[in-house]
N, C-alpha and C positions, 0 to 999 in steps of 0.2 A: 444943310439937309437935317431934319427932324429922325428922333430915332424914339420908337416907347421902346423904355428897356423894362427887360422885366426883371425882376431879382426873387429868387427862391432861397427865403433864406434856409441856411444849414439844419438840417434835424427841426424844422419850425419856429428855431429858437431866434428872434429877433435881436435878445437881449447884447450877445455880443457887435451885430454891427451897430446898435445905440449909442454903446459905450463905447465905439470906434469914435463914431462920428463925434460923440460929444469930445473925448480927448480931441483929435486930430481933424478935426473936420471934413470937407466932403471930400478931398484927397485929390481934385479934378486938375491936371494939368490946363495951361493956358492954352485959347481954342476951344474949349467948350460951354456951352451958356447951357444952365440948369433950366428947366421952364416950370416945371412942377412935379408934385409927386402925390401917390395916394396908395396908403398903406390895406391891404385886405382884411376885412374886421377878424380874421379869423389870427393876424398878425403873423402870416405867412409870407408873403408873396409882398413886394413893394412893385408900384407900377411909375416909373419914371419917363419924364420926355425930355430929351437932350435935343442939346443943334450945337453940330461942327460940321466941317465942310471938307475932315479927313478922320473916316471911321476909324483910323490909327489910332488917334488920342482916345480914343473910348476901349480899344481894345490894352490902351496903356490905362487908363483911367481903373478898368476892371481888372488889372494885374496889381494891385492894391488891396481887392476886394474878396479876391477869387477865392481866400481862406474861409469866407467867411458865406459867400454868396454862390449859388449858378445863378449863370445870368442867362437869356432868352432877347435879342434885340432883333428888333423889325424895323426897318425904313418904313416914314410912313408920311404923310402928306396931310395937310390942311383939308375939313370938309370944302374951304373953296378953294382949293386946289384940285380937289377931287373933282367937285360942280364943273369947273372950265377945263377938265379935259374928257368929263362925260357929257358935257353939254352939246356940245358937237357933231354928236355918235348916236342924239335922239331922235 
């Protein structure tokens, strides 16, 4: 299952989860594939897409993060994932 997570970082300030990641890396237990990421020019907000197949790991994944991050996650689906089960319904 695909998830966009959102992350808000703390006070706006980015700078500590940077220097997270750069020490310690992305912190992800096994079970989880990173797909991408896209940071908000305003360097607020980080927009990530995960895929695990037990929301558990992601809610362990952000008990790592939580100091630093709110996080915001949506299940979400493939545009053609989307097409073939709207296609049907046209």
């Amino acid at each position: 299952m695909l998830f966009m997570v959102i992350e808000y970082f703390r006070n706006g300030d980015a700078r500590p989860v940077y220097r997270r990641f750069r020490d310690r890396g992305r912190l992800m237990p096994d079970g989880i594939v990173y797909r991408g990421s896209w940071v908000d020019a305003d360097m607020a907000r980080c927009f990530q897409v995960m895929e695990c197949a037990d929301a558990a790991l992601l809610r362990q994944w952000m008990q790592a993060w939580e100091d630093l991050v709110d996080f915001e996650i949506v299940p979400v689906v493939t545009s053609d994932e989307a097409r073939a089960k709207i296609e049907p319904l046209l």
